[in-house]
N, C-alpha and C positions, 0 to 999 in steps of 0.2 A: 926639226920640229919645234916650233915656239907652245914652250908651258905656260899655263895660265892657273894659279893658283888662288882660292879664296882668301882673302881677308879677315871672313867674318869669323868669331868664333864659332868652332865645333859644338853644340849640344852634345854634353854630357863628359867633353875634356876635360881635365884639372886643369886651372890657371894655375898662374906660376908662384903667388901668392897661399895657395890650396899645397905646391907642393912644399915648399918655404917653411909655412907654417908646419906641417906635417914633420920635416927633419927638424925644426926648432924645438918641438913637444920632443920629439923621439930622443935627442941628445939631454932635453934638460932632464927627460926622467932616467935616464941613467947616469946624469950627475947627481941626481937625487939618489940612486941607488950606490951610486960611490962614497958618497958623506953618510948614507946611513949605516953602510958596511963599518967606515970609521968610527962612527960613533959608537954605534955597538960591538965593536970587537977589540976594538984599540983605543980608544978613551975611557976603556971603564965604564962604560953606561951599566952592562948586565951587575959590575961587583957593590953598586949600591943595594941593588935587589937580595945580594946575598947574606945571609942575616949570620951573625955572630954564632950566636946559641939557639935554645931551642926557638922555632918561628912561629908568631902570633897566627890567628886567621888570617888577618887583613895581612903578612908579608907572605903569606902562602898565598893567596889570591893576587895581591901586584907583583907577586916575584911570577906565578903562573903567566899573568897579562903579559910581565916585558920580555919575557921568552918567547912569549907569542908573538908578542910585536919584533924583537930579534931576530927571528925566526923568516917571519913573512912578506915584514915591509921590504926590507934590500931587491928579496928576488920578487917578490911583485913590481915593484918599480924598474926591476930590471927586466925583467919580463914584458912589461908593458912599454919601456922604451924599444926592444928590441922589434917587438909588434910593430909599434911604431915607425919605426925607421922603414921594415918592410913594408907596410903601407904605402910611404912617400916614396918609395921607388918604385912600387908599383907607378902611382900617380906619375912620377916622373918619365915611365914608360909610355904612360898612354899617351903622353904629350909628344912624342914625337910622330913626324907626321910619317903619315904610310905612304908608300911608294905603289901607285896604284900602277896595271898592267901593261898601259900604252906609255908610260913616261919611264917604266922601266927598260923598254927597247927604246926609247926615244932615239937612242941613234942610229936606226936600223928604219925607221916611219921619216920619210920626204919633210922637206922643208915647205911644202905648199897646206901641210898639216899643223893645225892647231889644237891643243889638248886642255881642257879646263880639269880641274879636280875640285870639287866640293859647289857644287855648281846646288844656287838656288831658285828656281825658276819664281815669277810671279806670280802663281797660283797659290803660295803660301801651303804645298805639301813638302813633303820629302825632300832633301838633298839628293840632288846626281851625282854619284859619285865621282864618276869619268866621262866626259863630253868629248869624242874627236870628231872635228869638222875640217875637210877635207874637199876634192873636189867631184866625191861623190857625194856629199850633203852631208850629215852628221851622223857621229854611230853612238850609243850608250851601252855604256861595256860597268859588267860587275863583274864583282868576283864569289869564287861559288865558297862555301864553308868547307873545310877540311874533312875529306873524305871519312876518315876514321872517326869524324865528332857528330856523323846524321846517321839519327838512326834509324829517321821511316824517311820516304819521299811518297807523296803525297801528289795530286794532281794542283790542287789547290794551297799545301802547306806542307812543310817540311818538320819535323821533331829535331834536335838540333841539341848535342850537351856541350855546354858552356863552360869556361875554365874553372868555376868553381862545381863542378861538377852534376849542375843541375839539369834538367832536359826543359828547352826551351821551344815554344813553336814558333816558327817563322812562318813567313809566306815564301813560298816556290820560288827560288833566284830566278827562276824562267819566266814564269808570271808578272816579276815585280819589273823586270828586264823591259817586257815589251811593254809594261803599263807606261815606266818612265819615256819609254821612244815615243807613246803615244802623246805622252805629254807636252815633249820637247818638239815634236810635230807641228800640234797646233800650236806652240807657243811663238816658234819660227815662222810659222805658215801668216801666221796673223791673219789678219783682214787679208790676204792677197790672193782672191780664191782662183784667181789663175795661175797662182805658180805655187808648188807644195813641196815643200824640201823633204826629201826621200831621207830619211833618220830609220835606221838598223841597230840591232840591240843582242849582241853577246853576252856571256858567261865565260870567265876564266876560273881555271881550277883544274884539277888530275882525280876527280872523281870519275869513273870511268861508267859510273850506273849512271850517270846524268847524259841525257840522249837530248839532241834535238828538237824544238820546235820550229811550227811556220813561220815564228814571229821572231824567233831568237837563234842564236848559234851558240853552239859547246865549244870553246877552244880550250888546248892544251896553254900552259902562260908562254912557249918561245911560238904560237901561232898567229899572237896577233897581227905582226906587224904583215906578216902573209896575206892575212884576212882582210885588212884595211886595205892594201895593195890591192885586193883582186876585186874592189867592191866594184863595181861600173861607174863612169863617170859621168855625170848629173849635165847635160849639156847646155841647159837651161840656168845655173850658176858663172853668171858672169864674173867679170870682176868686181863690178858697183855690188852686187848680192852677198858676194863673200863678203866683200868688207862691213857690208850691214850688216850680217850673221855674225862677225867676229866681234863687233859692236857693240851688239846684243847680250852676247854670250861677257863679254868687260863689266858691262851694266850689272849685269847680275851677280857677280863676284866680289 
């Protein structure tokens, strides 16, 4: 099966730049917290504050200040670099690219199959995440949220808690499934209203309360390559057609 992957950038990935900067801040503020440690514990910075005899107001107020500052700046700086650095690995994580459902069996789906990931149709909505076009026509396949992270299902929207622990609403992985098929339909169909390329639309994932619609399938993630195999073959996709669709689907990447 030949992968076709976008080019364009992701909406909402760190560039590499975003991650760069992120470990440059994190390390320099704990070189910052390593020279302040020095200064204040091994240069003598606190024994100028320490006064002889008995201490004025003003060296009981700057002798309080540089205890405070002794005190807070090292581990604040160390703290904030150490923040830091966890941040940019986050960042560094979301940049890698995800292995979406049909390019993880890839080798288990026919060589007559083509799979795009990150697919932007011209309509200027939403990315597809996974486009496989094939010689039953095209299928749009997502993937469902993490069973243990939804916590309504909804006909029309899902409640959904998110790694920071927030609860999110989505729309229906079922609903936005078929919406996208409907999309990629007309977008292939084009003007040609005599020939309409049959486009089907899956859900992957092991949520076991997620059932079925007319417009979409539930699969388990080792089903797809199954599911793609058994779709009917489009008779009406010649070879001139497929290679327009595959074309098409280049264009848009």
């Amino acid at each position: 099966m030949q992968v076709l992957a976008s080019h364009r950038p992701i909406q909402g990935r760190p560039s590499r730049v975003q991650v760069a900067s992120a470990y440059t801040v994190g390390f320099l503020l704990l070189a910052i917290a390593g020279g302040l440690v020095y200064v204040v514990f091994l240069a003598g910075y606190l024994g100028s504050f320490t006064p002889s005899g008995r201490p004025t107001t003003f060296q009981q107020v700057s002798g309080a200040i540089a205890w405070t500052f002794a005190l807070v700046a090292p581990a604040g700086a160390g703290l904030l670099g150490v923040l830091r650095l966890l941040a940019a690995r986050d960042r560094q994580r979301a940049r890698r690219a995800r292995i979406t459902p049909a390019v993880r069996l890839a080798r288990a789906i026919g060589d007559d199959h083509v799979v795009a990931t990150g697919l932007q149709l011209p309509d200027g909505g939403r990315v597809v995440p996974e486009l496989v076009v094939g010689p039953f026509g095209a299928a749009v396949i997502h993937e469902l949220p993490p069973a243990g992270a939804v916590m309504s299902r909804g006909v029309r929207s899902w409640e959904v808690r998110v790694g920071s622990g927030q609860v999110r609403t989505i729309e229906n992985p079922l609903e936005r499934a078929s919406r996208d098929g409907e999309r990629v339909r007309s977008w292939l169909s084009g003007d040609d209203n005599d020939h309409v390329i049959k486009v089907y639309a899956a859900v992957v994932g092991t949520d076991p309360r997620a059932e079925r619609s007319p417009t979409c399938a539930v699969l388990a993630p080792d089903q797809v390559a199954e599911w793609l195999t058994s779709l009917p073959p489009q008779r009406t996709i010649d070879a001139g057609r497929g290679e327009r669709i595959v074309k098409m689907v280049r264009a848009a990447l």
